[in-house]
C-alpha positions in Angstrom: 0.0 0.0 0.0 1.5 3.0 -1.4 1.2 6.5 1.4 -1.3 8.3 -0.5 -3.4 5.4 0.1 -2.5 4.9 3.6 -3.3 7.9 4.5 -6.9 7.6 2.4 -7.3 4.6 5.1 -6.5 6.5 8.2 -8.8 9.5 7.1 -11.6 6.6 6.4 -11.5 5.0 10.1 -10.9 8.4 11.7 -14.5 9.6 10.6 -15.9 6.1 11.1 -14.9 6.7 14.7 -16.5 9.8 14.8 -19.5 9.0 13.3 -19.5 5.7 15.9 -19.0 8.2 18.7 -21.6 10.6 18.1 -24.5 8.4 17.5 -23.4 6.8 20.7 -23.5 9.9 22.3 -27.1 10.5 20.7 -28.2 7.3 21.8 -26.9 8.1 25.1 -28.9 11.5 25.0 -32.4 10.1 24.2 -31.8 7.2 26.4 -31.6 9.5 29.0 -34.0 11.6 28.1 -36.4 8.8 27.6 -35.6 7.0 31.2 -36.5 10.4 33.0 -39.6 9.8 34.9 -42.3 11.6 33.3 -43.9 11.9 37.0 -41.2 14.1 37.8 -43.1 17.4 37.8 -46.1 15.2 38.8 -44.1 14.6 42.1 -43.4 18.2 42.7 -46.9 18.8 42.0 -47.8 16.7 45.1 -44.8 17.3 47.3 -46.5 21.2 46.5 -50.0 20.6 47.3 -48.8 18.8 50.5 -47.3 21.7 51.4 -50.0 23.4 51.3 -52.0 21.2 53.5 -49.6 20.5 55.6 -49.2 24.4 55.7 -52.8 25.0 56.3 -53.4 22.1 58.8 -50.9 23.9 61.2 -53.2 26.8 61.6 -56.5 24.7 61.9 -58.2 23.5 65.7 -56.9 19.8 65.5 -53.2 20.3 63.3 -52.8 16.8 63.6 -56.0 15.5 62.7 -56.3 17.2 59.9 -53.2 16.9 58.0 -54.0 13.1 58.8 -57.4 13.1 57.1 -56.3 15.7 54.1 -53.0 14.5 53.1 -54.2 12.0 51.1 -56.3 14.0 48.7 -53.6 16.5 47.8 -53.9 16.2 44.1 -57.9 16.6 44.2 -57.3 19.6 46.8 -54.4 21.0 45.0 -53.8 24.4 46.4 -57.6 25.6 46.6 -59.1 26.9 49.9 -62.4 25.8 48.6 -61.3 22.8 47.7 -60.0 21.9 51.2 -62.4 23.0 52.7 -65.6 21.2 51.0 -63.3 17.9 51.3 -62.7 18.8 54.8 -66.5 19.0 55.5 -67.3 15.7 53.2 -65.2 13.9 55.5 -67.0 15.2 58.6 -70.3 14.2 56.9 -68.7 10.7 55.7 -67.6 10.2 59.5 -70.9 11.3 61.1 -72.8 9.3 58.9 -70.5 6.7 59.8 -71.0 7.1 63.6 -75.0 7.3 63.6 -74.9 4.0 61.4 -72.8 2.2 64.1 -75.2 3.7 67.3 -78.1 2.8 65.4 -76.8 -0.9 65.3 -75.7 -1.2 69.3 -79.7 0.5 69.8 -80.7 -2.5 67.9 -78.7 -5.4 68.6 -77.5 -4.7 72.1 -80.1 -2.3 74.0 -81.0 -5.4 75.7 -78.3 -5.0 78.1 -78.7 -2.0 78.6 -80.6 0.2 81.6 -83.4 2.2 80.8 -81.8 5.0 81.6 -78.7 4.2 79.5 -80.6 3.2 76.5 -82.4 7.0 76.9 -78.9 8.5 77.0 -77.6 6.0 73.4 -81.0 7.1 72.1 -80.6 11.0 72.5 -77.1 10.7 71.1 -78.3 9.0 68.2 -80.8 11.5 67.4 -78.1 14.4 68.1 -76.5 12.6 65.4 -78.7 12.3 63.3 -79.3 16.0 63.4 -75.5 16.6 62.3 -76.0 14.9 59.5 -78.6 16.7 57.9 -76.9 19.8 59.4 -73.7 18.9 58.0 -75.1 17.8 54.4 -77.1 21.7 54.6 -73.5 23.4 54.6 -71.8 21.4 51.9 -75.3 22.3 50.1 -74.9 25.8 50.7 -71.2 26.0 49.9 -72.0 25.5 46.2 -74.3 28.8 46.2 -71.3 30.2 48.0 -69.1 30.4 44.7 -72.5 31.0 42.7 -71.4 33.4 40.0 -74.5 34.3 39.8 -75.8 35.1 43.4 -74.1 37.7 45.0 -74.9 37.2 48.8 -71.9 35.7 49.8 -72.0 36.4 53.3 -75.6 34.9 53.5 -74.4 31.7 52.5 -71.0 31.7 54.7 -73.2 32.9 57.9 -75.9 29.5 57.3 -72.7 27.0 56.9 -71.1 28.6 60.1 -74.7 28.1 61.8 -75.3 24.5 60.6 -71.4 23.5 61.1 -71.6 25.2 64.8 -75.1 23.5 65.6 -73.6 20.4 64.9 -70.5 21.0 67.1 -72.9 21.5 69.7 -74.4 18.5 69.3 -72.0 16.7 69.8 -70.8 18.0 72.8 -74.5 17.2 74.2 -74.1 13.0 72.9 -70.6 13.5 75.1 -72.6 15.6 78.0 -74.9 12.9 78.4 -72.6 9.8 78.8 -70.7 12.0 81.4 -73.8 12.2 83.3 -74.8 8.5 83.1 -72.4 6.1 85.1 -74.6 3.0 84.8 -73.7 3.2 81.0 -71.4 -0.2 80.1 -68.0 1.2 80.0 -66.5 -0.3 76.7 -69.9 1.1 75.2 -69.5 4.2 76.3 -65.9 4.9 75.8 -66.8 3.1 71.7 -69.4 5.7 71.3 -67.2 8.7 72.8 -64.5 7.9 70.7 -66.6 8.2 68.1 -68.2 11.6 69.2 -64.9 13.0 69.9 -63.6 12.4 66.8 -66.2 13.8 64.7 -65.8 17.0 66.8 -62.2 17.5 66.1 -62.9 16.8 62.4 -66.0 19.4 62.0 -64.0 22.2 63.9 -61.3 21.8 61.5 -63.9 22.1 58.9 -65.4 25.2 60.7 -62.1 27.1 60.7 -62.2 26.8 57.1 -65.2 27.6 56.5 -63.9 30.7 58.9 -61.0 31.5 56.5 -62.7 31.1 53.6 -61.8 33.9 50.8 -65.3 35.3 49.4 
């Protein structure tokens, strides 16, 4: 092979090298591109909307309680005060319907062992309960005329879920009253049944400051 020609070779594996390289390096590039996880921004999203639960939990009645009962619907919350509070008060409602459904049951499956006197006390708290429940369901009701582009009294609205939300507070604390009073009520019953009472109180306060902080 004469040098003009060996030097024609050289040139010839030279580019072939480069060529080689840079669709490597290509490849390389989409690979990586391609391997990102597209629910990168999706996580920052959520890590976001967290934040903003976690943020407005702090400031609520029950912190605790309500970043445990909100957390987990940060993407359907995002970062909308209306939004957290309306799924703040659906899980109050979800929770007292919850709780009248399991007193009802114990009024019919075990008022049998129970006094007189303690069956009146079970009864009355089911019927408080009851009473939040329609009182609750009223509120998230009137929260959609709250945002009502088309009806301007705002603070109408806002006063009747404030009412509703407060009345059933109150009932609540008259189910707990009750038991307190009544010492001839069985003690695993009654401390089932608190329970129940005092969690639905911490959750509809924490919906009632909301509903207190509510931009309108």
């Amino acid at each position: 092979m004469d040098m003009k020609n060996g030097v024609v070779v050289v040139l010839l594996l030279v580019l072939l090298s480069i060529s080689t390289n840079s669709s490597s390096s290509s490849a390389s590039s989409t690979d990586n591109y391609q391997n990102t996880p597209e629910s990168s921004s999706n996580t920052q999203q959520t890590f976001y909307y967290k934040s903003y639960i976690k943020n407005s939990c702090n400031t609520a009645t029950y912190p605790s309680i309500c970043y445990k009962n909100l957390n987990r619907y940060a993407l359907s919350i995002q970062a909308d005060p209306l939004k957290l509070c309306n799924t703040s008060l659906s899980l109050a409602l979800k929770a007292a319907r919850s709780a009248a459904s399991t007193v009802s049951k114990i009024l019919k499956t075990g008022s049998n062992n129970l006094t007189a006197q303690a069956k009146a006390v079970v009864h009355d708290c089911y019927g408080n309960l009851k009473d939040s429940v329609g009182e609750m369901q009223d509120s998230i009701y009137e929260m959609g005329n709250l945002y009502d582009n088309d009806d301007r009294d705002k603070g109408f609205h806002l006063s009747n879920m404030q009412t509703w939300v407060s009345a059933a507070i109150t009932n609540y604390n008259t189910c707990s009253d009750g038991f307190e009073e009544m010492k001839n009520v069985d003690g695993d019953l009654r401390d089932k049944i608190r329970n129940l009472v005092s969690n639905l109180d911490r959750m509809t306060s924490n919906a009632l400051y909301f509903i207190n902080h509510l931009p309108y």
